[in-house]
N, CA, C and O atoms as CSV, one atom per row, in Angstrom:
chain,resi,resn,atom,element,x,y,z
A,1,UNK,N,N,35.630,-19.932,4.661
A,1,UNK,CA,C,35.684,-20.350,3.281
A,1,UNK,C,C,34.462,-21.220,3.003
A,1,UNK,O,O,34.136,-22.209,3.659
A,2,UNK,N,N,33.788,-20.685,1.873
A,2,UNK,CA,C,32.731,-22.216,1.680
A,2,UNK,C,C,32.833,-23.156,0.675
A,2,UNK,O,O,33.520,-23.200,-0.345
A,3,UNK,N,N,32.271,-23.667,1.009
A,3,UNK,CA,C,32.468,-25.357,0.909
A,3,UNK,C,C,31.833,-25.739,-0.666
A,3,UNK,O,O,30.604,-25.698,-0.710
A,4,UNK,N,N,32.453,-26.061,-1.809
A,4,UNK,CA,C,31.954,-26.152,-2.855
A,4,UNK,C,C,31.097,-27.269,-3.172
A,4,UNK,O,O,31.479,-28.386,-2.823
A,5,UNK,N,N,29.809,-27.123,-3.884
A,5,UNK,CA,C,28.859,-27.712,-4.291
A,5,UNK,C,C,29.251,-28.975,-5.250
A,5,UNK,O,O,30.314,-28.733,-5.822
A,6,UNK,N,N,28.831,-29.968,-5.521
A,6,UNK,CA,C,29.454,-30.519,-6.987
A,6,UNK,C,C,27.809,-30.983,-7.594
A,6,UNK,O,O,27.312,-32.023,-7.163
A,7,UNK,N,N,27.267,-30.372,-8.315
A,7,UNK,CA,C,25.849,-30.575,-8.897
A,7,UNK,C,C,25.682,-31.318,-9.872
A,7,UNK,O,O,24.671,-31.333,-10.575
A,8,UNK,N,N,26.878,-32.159,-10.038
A,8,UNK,CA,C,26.855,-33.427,-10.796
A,8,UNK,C,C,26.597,-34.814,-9.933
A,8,UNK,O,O,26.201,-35.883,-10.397
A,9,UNK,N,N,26.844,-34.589,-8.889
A,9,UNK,CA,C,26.750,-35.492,-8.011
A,9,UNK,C,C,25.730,-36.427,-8.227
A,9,UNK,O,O,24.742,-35.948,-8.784
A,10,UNK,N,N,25.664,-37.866,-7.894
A,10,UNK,CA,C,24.149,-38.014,-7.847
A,10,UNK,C,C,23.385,-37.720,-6.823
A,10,UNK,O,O,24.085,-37.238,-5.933
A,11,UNK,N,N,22.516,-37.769,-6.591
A,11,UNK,CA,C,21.929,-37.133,-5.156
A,11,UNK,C,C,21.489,-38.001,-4.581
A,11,UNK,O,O,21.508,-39.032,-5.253
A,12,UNK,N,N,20.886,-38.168,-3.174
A,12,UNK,CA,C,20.101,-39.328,-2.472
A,12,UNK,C,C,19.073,-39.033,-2.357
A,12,UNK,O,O,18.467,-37.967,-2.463
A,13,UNK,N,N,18.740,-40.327,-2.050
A,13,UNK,CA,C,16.786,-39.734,-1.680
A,13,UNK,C,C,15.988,-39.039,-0.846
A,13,UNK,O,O,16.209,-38.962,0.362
A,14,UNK,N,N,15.207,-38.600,-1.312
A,14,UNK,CA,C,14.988,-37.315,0.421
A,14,UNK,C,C,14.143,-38.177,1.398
A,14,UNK,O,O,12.996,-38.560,1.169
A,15,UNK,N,N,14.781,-38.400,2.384
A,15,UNK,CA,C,14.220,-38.861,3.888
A,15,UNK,C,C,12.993,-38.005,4.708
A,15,UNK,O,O,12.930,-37.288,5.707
A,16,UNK,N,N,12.075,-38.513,3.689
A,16,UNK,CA,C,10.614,-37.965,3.774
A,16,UNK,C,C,9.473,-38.921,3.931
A,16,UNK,O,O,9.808,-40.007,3.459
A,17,UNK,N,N,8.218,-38.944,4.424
A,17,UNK,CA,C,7.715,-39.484,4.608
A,17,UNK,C,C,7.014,-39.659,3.456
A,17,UNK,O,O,6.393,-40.690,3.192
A,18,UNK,N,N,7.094,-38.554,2.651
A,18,UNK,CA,C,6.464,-38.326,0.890
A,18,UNK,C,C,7.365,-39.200,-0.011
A,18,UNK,O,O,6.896,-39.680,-1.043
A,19,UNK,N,N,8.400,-39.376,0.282
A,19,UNK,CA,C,9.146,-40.133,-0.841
A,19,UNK,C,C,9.141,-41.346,-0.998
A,19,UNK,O,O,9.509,-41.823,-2.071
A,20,UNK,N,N,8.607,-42.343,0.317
A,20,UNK,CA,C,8.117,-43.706,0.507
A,20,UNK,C,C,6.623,-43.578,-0.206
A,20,UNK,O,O,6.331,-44.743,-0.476
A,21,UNK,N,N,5.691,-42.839,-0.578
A,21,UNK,CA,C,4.800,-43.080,-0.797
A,21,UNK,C,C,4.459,-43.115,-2.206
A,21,UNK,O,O,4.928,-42.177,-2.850
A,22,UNK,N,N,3.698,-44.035,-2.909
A,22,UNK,CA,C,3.210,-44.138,-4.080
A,22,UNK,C,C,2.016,-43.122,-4.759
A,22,UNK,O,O,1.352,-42.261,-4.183
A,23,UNK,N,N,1.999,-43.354,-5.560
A,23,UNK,CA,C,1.249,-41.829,-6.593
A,23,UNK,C,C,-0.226,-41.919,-6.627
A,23,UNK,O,O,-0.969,-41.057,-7.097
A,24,UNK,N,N,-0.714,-43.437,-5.895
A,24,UNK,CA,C,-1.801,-44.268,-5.855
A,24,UNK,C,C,-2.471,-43.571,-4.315
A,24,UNK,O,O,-3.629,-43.226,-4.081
A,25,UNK,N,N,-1.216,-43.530,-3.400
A,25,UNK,CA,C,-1.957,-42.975,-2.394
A,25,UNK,C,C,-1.472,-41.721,-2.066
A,25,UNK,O,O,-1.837,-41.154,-1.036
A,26,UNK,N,N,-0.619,-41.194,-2.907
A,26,UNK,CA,C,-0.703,-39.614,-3.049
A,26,UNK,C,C,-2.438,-39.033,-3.091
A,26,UNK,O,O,-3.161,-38.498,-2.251
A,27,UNK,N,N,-2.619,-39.441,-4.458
A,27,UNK,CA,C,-3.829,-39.023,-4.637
A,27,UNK,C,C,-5.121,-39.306,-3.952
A,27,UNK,O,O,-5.964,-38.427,-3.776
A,28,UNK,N,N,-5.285,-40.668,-3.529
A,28,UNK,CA,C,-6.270,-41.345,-2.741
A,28,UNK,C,C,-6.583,-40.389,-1.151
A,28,UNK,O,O,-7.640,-40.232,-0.540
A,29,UNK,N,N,-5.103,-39.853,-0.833
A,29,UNK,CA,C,-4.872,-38.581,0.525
A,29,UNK,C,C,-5.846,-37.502,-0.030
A,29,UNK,O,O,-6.917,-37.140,0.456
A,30,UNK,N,N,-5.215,-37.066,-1.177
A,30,UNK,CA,C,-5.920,-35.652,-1.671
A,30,UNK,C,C,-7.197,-36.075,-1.811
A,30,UNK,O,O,-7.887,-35.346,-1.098
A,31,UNK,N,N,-8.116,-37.175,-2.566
A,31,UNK,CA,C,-9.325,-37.052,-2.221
A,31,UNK,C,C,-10.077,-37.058,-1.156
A,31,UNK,O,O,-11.276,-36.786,-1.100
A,32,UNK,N,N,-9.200,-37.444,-0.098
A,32,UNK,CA,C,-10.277,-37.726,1.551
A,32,UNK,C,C,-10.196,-36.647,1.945
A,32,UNK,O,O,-10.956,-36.321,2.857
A,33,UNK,N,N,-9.127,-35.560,1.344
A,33,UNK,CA,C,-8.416,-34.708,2.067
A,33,UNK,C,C,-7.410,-34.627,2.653
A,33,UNK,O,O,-7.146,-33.509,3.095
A,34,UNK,N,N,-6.830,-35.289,2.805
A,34,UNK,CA,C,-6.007,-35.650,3.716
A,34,UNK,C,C,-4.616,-34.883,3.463
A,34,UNK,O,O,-3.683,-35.136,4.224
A,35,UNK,N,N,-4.477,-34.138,2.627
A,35,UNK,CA,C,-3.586,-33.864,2.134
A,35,UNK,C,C,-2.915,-32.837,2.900
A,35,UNK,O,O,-3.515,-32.370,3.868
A,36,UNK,N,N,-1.271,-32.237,2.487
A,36,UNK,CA,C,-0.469,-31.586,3.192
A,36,UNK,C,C,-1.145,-29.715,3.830
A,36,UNK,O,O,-0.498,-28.837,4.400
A,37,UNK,N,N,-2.130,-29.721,3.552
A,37,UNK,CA,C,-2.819,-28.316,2.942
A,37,UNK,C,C,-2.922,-27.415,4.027
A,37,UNK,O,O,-3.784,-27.719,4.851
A,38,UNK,N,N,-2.024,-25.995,4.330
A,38,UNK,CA,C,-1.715,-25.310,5.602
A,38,UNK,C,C,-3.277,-24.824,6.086
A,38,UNK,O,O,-3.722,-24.088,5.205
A,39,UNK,N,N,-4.011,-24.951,6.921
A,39,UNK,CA,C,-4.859,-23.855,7.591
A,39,UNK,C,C,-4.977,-22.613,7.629
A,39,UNK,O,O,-4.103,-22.011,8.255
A,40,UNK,N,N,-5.738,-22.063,7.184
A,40,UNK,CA,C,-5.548,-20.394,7.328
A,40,UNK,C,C,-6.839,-20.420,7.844
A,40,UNK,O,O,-7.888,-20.925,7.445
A,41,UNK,N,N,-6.322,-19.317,9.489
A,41,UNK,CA,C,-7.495,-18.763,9.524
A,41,UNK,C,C,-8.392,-17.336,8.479
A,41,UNK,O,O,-7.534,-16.454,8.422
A,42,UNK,N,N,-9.052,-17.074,8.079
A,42,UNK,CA,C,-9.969,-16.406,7.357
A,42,UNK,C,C,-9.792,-14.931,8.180
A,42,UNK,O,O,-9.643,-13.955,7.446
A,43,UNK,N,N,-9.795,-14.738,9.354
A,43,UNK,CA,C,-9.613,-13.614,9.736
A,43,UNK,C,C,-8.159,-12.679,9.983
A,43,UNK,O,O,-7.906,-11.579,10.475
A,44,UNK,N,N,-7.140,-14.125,9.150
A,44,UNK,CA,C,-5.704,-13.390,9.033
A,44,UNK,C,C,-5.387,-12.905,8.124
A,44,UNK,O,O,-4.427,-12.135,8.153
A,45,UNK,N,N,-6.249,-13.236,6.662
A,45,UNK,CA,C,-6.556,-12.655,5.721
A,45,UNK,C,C,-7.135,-11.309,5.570
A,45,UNK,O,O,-8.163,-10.948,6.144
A,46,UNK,N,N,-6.305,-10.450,4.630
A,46,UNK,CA,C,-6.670,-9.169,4.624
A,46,UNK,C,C,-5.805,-8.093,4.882
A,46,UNK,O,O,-4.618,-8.280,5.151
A,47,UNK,N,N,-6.272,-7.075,4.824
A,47,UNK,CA,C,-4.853,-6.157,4.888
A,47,UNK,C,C,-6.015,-4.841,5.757
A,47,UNK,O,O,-7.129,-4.446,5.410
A,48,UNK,N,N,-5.672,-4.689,6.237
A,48,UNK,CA,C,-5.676,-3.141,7.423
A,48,UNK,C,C,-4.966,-2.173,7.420
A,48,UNK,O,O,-3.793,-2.244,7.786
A,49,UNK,N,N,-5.800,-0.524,6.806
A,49,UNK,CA,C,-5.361,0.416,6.514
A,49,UNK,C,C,-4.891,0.892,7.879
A,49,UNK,O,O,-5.594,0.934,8.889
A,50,UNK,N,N,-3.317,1.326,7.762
A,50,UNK,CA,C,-2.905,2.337,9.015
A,50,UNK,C,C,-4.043,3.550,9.630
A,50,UNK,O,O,-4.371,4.483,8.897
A,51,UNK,N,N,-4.447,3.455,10.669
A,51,UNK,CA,C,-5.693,4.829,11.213
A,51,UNK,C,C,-6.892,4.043,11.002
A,51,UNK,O,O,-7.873,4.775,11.127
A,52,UNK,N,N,-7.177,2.963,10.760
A,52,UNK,CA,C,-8.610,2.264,10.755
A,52,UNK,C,C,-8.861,2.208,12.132
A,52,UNK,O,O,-10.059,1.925,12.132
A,53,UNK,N,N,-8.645,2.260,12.879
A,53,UNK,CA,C,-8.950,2.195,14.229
A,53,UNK,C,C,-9.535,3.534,14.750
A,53,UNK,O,O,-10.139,3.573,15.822
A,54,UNK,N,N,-9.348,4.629,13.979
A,54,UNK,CA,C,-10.171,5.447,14.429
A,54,UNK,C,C,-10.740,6.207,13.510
A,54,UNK,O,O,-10.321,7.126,12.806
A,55,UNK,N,N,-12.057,5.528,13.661
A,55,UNK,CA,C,-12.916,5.906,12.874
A,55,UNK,C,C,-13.404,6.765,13.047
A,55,UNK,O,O,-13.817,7.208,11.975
A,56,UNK,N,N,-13.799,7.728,14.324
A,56,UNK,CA,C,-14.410,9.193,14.108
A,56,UNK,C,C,-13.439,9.928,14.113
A,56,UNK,O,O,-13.804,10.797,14.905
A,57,UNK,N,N,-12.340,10.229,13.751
A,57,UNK,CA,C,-11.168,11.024,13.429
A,57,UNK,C,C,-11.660,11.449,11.940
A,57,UNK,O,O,-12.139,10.693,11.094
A,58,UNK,N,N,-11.476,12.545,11.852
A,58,UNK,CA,C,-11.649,13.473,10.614
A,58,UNK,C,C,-10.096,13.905,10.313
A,58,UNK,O,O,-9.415,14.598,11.067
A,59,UNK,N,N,-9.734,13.434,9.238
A,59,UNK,CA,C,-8.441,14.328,8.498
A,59,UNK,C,C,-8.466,15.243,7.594
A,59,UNK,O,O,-8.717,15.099,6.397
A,60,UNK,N,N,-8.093,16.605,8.407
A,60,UNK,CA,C,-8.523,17.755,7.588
A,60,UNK,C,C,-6.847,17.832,7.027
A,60,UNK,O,O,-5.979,17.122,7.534
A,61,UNK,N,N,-6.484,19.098,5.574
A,61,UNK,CA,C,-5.544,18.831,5.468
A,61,UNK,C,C,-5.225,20.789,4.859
A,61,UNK,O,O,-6.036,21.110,3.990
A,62,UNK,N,N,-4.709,21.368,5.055
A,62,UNK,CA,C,-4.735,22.714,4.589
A,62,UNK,C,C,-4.226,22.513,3.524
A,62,UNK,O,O,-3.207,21.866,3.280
A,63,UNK,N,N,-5.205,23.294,2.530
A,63,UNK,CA,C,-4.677,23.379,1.210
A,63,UNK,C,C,-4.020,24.667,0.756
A,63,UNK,O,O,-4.525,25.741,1.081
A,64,UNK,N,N,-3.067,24.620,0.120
A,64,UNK,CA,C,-2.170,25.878,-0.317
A,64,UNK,C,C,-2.159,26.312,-1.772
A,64,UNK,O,O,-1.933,25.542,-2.706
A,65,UNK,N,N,-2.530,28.148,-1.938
A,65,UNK,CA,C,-2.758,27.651,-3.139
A,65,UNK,C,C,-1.113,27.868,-3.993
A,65,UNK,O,O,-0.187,27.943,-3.186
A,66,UNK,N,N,-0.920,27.915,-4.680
A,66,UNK,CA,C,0.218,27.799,-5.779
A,66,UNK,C,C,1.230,28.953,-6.086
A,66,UNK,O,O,1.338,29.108,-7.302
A,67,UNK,N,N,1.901,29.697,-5.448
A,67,UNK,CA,C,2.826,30.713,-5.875
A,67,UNK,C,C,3.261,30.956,-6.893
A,67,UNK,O,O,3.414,29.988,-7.637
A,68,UNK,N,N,3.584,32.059,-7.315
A,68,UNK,CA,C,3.740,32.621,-8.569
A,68,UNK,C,C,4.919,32.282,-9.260
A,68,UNK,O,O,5.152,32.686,-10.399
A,69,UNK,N,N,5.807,31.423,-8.494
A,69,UNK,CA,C,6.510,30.956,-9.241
A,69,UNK,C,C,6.718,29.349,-9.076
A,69,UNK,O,O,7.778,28.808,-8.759
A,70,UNK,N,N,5.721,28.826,-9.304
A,70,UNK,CA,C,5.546,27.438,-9.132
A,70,UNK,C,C,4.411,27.194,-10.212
A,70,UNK,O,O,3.372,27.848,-10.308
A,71,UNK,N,N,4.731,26.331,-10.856
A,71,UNK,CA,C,3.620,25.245,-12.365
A,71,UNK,C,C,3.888,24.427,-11.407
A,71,UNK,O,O,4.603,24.305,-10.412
A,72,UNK,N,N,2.303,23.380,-12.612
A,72,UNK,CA,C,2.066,22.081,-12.631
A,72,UNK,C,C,2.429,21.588,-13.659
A,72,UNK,O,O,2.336,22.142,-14.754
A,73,UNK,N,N,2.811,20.678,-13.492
A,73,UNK,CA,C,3.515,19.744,-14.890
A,73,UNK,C,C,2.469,19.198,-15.783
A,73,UNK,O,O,1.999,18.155,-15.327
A,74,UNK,N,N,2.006,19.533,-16.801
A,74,UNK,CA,C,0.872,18.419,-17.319
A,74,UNK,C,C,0.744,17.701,-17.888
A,74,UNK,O,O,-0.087,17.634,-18.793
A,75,UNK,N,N,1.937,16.463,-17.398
A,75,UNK,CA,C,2.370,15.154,-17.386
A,75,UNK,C,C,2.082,14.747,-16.424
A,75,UNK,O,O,0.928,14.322,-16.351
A,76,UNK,N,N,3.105,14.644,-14.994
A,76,UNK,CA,C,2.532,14.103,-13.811
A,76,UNK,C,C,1.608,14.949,-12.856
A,76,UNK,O,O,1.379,14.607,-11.696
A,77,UNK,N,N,1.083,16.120,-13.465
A,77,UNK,CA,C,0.227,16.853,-12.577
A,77,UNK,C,C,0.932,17.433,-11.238
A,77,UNK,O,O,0.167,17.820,-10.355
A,78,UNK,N,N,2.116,17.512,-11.049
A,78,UNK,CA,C,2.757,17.471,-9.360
A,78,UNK,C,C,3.125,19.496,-9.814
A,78,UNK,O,O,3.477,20.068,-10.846
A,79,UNK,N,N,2.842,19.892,-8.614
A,79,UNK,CA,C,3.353,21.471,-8.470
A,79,UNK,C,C,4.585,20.860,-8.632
A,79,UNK,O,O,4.925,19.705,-8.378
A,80,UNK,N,N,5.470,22.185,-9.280
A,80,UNK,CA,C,7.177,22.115,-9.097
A,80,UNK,C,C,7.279,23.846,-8.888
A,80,UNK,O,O,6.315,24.610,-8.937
A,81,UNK,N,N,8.962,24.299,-8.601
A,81,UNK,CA,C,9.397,25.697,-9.182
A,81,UNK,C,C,9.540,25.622,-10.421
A,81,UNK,O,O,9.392,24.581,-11.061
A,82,UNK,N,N,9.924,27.007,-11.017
A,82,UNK,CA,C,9.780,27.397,-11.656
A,82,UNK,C,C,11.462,26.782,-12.572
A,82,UNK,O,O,11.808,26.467,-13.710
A,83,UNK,N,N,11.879,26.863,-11.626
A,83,UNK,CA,C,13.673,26.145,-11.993
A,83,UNK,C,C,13.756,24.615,-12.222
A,83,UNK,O,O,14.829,24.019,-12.317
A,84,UNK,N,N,12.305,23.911,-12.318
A,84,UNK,CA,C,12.820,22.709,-13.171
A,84,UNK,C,C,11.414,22.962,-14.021
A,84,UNK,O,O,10.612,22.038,-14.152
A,85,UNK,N,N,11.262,23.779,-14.374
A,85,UNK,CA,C,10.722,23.676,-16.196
A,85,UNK,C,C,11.495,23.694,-16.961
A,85,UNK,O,O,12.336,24.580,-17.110
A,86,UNK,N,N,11.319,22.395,-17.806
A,86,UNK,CA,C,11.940,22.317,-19.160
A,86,UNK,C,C,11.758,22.564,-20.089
A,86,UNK,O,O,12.609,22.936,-20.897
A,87,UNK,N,N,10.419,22.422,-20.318
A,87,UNK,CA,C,9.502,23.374,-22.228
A,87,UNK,C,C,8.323,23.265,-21.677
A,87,UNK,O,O,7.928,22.901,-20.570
A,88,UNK,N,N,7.726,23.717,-22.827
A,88,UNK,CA,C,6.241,23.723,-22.709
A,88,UNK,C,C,6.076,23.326,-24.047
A,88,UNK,O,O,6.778,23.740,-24.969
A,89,UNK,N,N,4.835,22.250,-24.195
A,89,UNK,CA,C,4.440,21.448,-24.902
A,89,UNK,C,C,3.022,21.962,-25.299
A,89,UNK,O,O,2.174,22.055,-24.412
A,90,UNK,N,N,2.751,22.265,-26.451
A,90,UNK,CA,C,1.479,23.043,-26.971
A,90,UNK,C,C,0.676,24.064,-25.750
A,90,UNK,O,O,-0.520,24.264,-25.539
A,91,UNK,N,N,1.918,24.588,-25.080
A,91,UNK,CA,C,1.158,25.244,-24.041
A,91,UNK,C,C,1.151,25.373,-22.942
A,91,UNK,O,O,0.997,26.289,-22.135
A,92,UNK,N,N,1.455,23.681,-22.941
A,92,UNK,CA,C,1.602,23.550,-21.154
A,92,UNK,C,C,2.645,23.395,-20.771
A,92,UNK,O,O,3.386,23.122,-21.715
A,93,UNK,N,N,3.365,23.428,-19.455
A,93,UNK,CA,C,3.977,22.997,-19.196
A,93,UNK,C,C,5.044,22.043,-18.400
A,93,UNK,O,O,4.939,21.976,-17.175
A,94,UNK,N,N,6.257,21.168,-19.195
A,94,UNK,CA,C,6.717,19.934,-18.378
A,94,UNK,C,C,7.816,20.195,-17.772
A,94,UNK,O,O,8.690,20.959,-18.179
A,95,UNK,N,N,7.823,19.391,-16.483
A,95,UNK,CA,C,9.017,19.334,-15.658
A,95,UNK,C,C,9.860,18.693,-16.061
A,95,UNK,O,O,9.445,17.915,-16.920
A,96,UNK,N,N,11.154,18.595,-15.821
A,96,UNK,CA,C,12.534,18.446,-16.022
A,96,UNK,C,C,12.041,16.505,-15.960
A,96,UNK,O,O,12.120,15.788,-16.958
A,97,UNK,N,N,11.748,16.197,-15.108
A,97,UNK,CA,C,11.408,14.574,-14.826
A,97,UNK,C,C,10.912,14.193,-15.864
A,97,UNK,O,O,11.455,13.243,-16.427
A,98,UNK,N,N,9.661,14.836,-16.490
A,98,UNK,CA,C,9.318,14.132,-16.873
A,98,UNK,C,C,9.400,14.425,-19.144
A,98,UNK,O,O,8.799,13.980,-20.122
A,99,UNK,N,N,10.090,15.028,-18.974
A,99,UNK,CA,C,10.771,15.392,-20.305
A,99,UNK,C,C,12.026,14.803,-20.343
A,99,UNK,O,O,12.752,14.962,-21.324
């Protein structure tokens, strides 16, 4: 069972080393620097594509062309069958999604 909150309460003070301190040497920290401010290294930054590691790898990919009973939607451009066309719009025509 949990234990109910009462958020009227008054609260106490937070037992911090920040809450003893005045606004005088709050700031006086932040100008020396001194302040709470996490380290990052620079080289943890960044994001790394999956397969970057191999760089002379060539990705070939066979292309197929389009069966006779398969459109492109020319809304989202995606091949579909022929069994989710919904209309055709001056011509072209849209898939069920996106109509």
């Amino acid at each position: 069972m949990a234990i109910s909150t009462d958020y009227d309460a008054p609260r106490h003070p937070v037992s911090s080393d920040l809450a003893e301190d005045s606004l005088e040497e709050l700031t006086a920290r932040r100008a020396n620097g001194q302040s709470a401010a996490v380290d990052v290294d620079d080289s943890e930054i960044g994001f790394e594509l999956p397969g970057a590691e191999l760089p002379d790898e060539e990705l070939t990919v066979p292309v197929v062309p389009m069966r006779g009973d398969e459109f492109r939607c020319s809304s989202c451009f995606l091949v579909h069958h022929r069994s989710q066309l919904s209309r055709e719009k001056n011509g072209a025509p849209i898939c069920t999604e996106c109509d």
